[in-house]
Backbone as JSON, one array per atom type, in Angstrom:
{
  "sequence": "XXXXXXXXXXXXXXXXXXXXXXXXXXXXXXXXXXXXXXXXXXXXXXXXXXXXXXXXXXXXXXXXXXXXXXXXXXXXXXXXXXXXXXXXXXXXXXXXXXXXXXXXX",
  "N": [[-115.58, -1.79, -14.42], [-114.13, -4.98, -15.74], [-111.26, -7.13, -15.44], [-110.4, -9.46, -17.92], [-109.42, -11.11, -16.3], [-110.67, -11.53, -14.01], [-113.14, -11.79, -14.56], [-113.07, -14.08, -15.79], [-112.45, -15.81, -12.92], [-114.42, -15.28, -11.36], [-116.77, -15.93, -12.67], [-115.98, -18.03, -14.51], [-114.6, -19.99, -13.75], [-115.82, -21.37, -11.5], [-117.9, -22.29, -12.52], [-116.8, -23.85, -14.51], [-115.41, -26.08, -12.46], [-117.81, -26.91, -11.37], [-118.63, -28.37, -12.88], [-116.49, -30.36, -13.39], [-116.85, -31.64, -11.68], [-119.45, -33.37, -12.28], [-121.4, -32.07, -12.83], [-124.05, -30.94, -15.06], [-123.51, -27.98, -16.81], [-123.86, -24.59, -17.69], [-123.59, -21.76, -19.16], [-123.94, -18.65, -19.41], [-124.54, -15.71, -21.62], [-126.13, -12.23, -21.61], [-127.2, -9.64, -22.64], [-127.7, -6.41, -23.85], [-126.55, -5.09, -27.93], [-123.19, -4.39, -28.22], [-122.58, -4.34, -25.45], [-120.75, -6.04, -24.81], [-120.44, -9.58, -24.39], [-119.54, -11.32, -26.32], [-116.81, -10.29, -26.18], [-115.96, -10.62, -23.3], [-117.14, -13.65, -23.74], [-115.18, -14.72, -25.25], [-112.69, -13.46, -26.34], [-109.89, -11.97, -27.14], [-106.8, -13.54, -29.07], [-104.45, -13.13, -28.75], [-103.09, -10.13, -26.25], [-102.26, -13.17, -23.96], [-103.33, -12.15, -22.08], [-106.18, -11.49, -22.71], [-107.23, -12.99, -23.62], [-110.85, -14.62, -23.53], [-113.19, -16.48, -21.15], [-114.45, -18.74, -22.46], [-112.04, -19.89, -24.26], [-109.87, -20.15, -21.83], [-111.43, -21.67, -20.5], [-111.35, -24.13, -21.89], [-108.14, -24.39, -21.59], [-108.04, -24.5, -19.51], [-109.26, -26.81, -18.53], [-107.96, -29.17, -19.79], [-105.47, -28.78, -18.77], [-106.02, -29.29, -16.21], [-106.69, -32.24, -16.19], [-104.85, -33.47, -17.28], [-103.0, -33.02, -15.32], [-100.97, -34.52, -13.5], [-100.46, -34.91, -10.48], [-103.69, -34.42, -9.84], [-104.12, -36.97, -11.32], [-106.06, -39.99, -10.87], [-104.46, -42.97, -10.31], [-105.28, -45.1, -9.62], [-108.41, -45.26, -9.98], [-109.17, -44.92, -13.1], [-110.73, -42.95, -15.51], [-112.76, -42.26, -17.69], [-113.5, -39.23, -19.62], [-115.91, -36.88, -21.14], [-115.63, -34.06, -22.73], [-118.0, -31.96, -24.05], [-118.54, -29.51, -25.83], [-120.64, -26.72, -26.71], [-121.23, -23.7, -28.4], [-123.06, -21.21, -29.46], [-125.33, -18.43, -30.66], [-128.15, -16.81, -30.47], [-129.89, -14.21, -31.72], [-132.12, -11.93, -32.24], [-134.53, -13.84, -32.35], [-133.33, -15.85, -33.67], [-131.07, -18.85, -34.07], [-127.55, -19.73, -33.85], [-124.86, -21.55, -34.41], [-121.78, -21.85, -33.28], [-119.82, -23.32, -33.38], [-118.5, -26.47, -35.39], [-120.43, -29.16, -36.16], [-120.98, -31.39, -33.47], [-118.29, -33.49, -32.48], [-117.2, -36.57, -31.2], [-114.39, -36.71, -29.47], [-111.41, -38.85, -28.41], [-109.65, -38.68, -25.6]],
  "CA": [[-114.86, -2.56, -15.42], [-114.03, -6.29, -14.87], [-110.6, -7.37, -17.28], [-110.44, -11.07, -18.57], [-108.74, -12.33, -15.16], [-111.77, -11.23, -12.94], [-114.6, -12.66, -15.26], [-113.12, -15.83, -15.61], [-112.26, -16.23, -11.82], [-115.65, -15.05, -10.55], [-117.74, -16.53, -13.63], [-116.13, -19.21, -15.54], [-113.83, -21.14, -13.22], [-116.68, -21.91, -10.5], [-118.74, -23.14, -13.31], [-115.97, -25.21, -14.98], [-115.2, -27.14, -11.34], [-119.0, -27.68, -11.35], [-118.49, -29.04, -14.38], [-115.37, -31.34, -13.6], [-117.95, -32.21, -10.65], [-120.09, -34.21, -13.15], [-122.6, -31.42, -13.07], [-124.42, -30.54, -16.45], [-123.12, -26.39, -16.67], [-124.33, -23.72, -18.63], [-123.0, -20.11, -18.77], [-125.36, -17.67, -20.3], [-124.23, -14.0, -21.89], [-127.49, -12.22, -21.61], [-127.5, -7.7, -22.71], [-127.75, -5.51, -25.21], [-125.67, -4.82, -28.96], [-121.98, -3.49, -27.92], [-121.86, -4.61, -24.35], [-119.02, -7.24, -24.47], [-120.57, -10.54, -23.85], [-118.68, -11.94, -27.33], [-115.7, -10.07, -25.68], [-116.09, -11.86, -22.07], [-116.95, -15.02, -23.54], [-114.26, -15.5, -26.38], [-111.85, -12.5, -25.95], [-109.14, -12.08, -28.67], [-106.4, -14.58, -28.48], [-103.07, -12.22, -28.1], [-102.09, -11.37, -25.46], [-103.0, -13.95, -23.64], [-104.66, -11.58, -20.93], [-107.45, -10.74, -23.27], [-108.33, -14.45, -23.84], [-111.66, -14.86, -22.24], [-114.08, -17.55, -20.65], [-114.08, -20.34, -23.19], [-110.45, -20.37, -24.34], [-109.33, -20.31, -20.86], [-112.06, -22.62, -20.12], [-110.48, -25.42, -22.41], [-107.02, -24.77, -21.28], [-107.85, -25.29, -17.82], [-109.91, -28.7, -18.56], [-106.41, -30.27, -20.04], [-104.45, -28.53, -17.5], [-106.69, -30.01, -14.68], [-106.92, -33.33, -16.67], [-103.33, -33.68, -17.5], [-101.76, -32.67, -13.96], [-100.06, -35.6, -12.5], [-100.68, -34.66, -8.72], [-104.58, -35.02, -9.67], [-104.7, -37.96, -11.43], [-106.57, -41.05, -9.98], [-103.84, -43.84, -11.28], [-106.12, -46.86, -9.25], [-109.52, -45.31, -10.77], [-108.88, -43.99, -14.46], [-111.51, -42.03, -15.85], [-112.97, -41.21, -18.76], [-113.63, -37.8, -19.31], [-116.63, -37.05, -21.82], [-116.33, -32.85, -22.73], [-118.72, -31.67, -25.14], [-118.74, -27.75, -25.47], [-121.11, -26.26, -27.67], [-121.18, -21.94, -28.38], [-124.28, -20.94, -30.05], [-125.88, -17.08, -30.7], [-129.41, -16.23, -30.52], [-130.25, -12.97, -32.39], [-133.56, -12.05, -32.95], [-135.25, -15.16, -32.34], [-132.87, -17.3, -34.46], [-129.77, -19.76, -33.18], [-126.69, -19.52, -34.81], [-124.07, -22.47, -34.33], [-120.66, -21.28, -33.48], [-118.63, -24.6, -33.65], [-118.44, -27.59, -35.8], [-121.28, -29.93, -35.42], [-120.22, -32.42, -32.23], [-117.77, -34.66, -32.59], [-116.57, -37.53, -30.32], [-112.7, -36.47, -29.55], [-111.52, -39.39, -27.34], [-108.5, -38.26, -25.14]],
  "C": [[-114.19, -3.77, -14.75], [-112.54, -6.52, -15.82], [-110.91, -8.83, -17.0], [-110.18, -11.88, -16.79], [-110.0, -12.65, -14.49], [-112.84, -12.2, -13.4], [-114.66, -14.19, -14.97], [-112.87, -16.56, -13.96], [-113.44, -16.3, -11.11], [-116.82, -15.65, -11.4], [-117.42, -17.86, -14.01], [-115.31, -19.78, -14.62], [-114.94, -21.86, -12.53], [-117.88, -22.87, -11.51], [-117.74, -24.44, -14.07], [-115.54, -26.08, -13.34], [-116.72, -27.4, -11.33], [-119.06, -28.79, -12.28], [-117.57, -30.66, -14.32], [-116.09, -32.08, -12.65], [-118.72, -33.5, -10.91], [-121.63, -34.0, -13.08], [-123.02, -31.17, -14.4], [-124.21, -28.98, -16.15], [-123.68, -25.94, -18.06], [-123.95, -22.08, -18.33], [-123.17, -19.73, -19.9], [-124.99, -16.14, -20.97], [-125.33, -13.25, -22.09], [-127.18, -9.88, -21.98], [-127.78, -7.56, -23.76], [-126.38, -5.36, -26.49], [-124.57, -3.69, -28.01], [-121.79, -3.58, -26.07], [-120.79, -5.28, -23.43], [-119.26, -8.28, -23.74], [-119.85, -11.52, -25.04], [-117.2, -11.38, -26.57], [-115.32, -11.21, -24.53], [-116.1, -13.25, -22.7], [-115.76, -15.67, -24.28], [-112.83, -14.42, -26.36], [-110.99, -12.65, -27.11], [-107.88, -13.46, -27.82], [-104.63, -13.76, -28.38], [-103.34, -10.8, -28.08], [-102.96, -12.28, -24.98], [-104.1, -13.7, -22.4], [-106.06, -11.23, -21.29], [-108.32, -12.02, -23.91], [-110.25, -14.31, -23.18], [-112.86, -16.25, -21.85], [-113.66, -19.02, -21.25], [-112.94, -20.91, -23.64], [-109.84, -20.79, -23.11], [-109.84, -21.58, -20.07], [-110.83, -24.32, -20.49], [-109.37, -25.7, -22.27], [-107.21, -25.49, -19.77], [-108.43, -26.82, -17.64], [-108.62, -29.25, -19.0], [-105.55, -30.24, -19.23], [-104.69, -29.48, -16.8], [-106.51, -31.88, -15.02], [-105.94, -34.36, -16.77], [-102.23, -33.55, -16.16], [-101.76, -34.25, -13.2], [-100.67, -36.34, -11.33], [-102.31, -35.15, -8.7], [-104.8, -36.34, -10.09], [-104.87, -38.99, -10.54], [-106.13, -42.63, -10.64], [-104.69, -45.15, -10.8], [-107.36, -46.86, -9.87], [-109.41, -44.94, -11.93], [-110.37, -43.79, -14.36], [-111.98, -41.94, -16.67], [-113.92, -40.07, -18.71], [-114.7, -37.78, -21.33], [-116.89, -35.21, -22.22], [-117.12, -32.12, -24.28], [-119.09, -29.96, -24.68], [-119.94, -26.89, -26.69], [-121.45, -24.59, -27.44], [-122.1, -21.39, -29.61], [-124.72, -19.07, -29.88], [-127.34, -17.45, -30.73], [-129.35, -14.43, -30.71], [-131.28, -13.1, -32.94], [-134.14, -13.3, -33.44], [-134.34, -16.46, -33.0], [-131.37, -17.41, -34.33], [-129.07, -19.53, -34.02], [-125.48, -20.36, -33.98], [-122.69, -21.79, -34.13], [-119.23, -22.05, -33.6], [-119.14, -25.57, -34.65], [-119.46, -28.24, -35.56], [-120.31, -30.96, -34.89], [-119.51, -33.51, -32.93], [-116.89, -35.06, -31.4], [-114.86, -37.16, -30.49], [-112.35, -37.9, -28.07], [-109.91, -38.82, -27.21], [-108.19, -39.35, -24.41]]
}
């Protein structure tokens, strides 16, 4: 048994710094009905230890984005994140956000 902290430290952080990298990322939930890859990836939202992957994901992109100490005040930045959370069940996709929209920060 892994809880929320573990997953996201050993799964989803190393992929979100790839990410802040200005790598293209992808993180995959791949088993069987009732194994807790909707758990892992989305987790409930109280407390906040049972968050998982993608919530934590998006806090830590504003965190990281927003901290001070990193910013680059001689180069600014823009920052371009597009997240999309999709199902596949029995052959057919299933959308789990909004279609994309441009958020400029």
């Amino acid at each position: 048994y892994a809880n929320q902290d573990t997953v996201f430290d050993d799964l989803g952080k190393p992929v979100l710094l790839s990410a802040l990298e200005g790598r293209n990322v992808c993180l995959f939930a791949y088993g069987q009905t009732g194994a807790g890859k909707s758990f892992s990836m989305l987790g409930k939202n109280e407390p906040p230890s049972l968050r998982g992957i993608i919530p934590r994901t998006c806090n830590e992109i504003f965190k990281i984005r927003n901290d001070p100490e990193l910013a680059d005040k001689e180069n600014e930045v823009l920052h371009e994140i597009v997240i999309e959370v999709m199902e596949i069940y029995c052959a057919v996709s299933y959308t789990h956000l909004e279609p994309t929209r441009l958020l400029s920060i």
